[in-house]
C-alpha positions as CSV (number, residue, x, y, z in Angstrom):
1,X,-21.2,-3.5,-15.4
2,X,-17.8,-2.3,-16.1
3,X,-16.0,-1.5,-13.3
4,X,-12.9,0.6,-15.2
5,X,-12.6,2.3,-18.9
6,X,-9.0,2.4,-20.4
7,X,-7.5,3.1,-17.6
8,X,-3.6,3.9,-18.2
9,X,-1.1,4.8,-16.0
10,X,3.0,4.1,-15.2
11,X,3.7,4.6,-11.6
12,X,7.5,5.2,-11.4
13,X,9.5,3.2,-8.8
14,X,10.2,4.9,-5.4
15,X,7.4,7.2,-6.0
16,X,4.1,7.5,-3.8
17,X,1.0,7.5,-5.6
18,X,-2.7,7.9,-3.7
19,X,-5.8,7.1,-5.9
20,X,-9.1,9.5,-5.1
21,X,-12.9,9.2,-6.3
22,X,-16.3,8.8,-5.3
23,X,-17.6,5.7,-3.9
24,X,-18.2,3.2,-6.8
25,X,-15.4,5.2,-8.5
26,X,-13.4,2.0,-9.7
27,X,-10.4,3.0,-6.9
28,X,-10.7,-0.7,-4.7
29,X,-11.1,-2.4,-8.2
30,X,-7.9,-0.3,-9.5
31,X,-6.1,-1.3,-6.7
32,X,-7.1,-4.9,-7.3
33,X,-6.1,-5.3,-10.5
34,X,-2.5,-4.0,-10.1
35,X,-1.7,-5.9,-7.2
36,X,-3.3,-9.0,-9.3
37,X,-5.8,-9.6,-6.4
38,X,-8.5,-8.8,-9.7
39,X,-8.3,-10.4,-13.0
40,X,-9.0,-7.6,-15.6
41,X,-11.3,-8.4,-18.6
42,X,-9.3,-7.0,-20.7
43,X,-5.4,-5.1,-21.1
44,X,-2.6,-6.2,-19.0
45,X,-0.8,-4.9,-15.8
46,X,3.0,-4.5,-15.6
47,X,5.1,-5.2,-12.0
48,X,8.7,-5.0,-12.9
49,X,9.1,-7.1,-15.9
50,X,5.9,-9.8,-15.5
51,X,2.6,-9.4,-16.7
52,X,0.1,-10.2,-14.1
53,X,-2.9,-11.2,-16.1
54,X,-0.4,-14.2,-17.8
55,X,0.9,-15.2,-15.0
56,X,-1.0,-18.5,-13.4
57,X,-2.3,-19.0,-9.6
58,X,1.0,-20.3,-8.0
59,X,3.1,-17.6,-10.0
60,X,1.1,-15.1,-9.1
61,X,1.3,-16.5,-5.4
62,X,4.9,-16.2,-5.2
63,X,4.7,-12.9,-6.6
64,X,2.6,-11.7,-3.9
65,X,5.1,-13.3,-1.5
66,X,8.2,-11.5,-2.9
67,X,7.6,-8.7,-5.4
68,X,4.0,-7.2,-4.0
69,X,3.3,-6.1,-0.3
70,X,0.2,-4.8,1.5
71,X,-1.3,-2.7,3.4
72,X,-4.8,-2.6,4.5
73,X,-7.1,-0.6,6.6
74,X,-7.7,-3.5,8.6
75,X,-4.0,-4.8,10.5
76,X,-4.8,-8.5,9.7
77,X,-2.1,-9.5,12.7
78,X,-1.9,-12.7,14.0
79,X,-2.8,-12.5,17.7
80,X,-1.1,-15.7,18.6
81,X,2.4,-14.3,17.1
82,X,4.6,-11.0,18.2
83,X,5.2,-7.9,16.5
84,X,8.6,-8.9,15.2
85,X,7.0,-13.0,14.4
86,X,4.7,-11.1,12.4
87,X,6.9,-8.9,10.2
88,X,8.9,-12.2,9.4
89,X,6.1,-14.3,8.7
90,X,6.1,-13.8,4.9
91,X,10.0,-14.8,5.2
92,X,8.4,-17.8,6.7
93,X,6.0,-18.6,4.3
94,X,8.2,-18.4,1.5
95,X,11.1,-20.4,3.4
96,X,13.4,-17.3,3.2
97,X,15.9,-15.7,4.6
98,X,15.9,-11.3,4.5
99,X,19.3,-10.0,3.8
100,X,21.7,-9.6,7.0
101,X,20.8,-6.8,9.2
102,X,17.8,-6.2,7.1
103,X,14.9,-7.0,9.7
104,X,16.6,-4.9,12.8
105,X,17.0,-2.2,10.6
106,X,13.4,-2.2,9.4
107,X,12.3,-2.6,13.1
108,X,14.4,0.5,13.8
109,X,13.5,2.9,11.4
110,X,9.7,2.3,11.5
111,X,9.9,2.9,15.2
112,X,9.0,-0.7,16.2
113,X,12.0,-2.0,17.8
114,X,10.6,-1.2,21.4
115,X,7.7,-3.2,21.0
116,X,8.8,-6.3,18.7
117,X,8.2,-8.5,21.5
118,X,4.8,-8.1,22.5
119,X,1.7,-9.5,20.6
120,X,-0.8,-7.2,18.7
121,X,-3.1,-6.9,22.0
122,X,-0.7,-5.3,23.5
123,X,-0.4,-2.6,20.8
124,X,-1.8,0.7,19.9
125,X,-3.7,1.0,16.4
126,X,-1.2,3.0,15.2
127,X,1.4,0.4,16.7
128,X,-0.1,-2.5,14.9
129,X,-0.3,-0.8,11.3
130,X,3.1,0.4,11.9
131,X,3.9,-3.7,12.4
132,X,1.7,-4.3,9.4
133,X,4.2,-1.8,7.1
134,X,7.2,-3.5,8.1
135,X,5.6,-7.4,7.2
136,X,4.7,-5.7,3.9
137,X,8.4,-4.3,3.4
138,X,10.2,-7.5,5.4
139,X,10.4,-8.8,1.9
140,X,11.7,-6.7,-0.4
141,X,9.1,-6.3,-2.7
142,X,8.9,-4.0,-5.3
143,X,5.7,-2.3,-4.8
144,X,3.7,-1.8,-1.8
145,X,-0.6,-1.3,-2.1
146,X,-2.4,0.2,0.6
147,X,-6.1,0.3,1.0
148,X,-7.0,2.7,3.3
149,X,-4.2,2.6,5.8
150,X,-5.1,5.1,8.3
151,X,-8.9,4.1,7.7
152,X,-8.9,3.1,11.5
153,X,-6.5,5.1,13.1
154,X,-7.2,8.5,15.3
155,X,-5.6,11.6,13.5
156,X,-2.4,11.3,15.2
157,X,-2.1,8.0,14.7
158,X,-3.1,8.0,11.1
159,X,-0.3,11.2,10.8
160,X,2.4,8.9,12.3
161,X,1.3,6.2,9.6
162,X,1.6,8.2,6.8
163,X,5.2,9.7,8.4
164,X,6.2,6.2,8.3
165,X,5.0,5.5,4.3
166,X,6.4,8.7,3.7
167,X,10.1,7.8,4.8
168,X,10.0,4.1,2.8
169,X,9.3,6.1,-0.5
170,X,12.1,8.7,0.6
171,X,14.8,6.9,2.5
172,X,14.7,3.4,1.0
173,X,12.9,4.3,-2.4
174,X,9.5,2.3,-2.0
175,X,7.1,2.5,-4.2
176,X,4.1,3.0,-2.9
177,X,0.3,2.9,-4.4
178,X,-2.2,4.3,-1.5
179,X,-6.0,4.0,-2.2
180,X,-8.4,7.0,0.1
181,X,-11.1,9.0,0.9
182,X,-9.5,11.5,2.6
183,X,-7.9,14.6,0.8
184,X,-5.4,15.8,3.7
185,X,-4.0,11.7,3.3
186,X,-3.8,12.0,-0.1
187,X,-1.8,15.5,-0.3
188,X,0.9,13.6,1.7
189,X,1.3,11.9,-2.1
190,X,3.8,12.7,-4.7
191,X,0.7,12.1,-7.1
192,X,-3.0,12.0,-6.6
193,X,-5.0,10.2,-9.3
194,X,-8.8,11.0,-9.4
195,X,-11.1,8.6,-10.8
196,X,-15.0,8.7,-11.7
197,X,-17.3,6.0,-13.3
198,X,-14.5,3.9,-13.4
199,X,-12.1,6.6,-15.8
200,X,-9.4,8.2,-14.9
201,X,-10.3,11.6,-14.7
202,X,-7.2,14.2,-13.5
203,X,-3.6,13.4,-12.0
204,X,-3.1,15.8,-9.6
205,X,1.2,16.5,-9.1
206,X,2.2,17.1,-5.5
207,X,-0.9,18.7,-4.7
208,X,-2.4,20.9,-1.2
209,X,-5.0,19.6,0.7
210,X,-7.3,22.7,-0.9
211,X,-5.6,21.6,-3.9
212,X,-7.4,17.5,-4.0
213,X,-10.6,18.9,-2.2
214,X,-11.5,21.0,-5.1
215,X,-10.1,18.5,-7.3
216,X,-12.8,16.1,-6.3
217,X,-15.1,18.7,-6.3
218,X,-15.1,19.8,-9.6
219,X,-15.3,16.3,-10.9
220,X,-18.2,15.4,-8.5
């Protein structure tokens, strides 16, 4: 079974890109591949100036740790650590140091400075993927992937979220490649890519709400 057919596409940096489709569409498996979670079959995938499918386990390790951050629907915070040990754990890991001033103002424009100090039990939903964002940005990288990230939230919650992605891509020019199933999160895009039996199908430019819904619908 082939999960995606010659699928193409340049995602230009500081931009924010969600990827539509039916279930079994080939959007997770997308996703995967790019972020080189997925080794594809065949072609090649492009993060700055490295090929992921050349690159061996431990490169493509440190790659994740430096050049690729994520996202999911699912906060994946450790309990045992605070908000602001959490966002600084992939420093940690990779036995770095972020640029000077760069973690407080992180904190600060995400809206997590007033609850660094407590530990994700303590948090809202919204609170905790809000932490998650920053320990995918603490870094530096130069692309961020996220599956689903107001998957679990309420509505408000999942609005603030996308405020939040929304503001890395326009005030400090993230890139950003957002995988869902929801048209009104996916109009909050510069780009919406539709995909069906694993092909991309339509690339949708800074489209409505009405706008992805029928988008999906004609290609259903």
């Amino acid at each position: 079974m082939t999960a995606l057919r010659e699928v193409s596409h340049a995602f230009a940096r500081g931009s924010f890109t969600a990827v539509m489709g039916p279930s079994g569409s080939g959007k997770t498996t997308l996703l995967q591949c790019a972020a080189g979670l997925t080794r594809p079959t065949s072609g090649s995938v492009h993060v700055g100036g490295a090929d992921l499918t050349t690159l061996t386990g431990a490169e493509l390790s440190e790659l994740h740790g430096q050049r690729i951050g994520f996202v999911f629907q699912a906060f994946n915070l450790l309990p045992a650590l605070t908000a602001r040990e959490n966002i600084e754990l992939p420093l940690r890991l990779a036995r770095t140091k972020a640029a000077p001033g760069w973690v407080e103002e992180l904190v600060n424009r995400t809206g997590v400075a007033d609850h660094a100090h407590r530990r994700p039990h303590e948090l809202s939903g919204g609170q905790q993927q809000r932490v998650a964002i920053c320990r995918a940005l603490v870094a530096g990288p130069e692309v961020v992937f996220a599956d689903e990230p107001t998957g679990n939230l309420d509505t408000r919650s999942g609005r603030e979220v996308l405020d939040l992605l929304r503001l890395v891509v326009d005030v400090l020019g993230q890139t950003v490649i957002m995988v869902t199933h929801d048209p009104a999160v996916a109009s909050r895009a510069d780009r919406v890519l539709v995909l069906s039996d694993g092909r991309l199908v339509d690339v949708m430019e800074a489209p409505t709400t009405e706008e992805v819904v029928a988008g999906i619908a004609n290609r259903g």
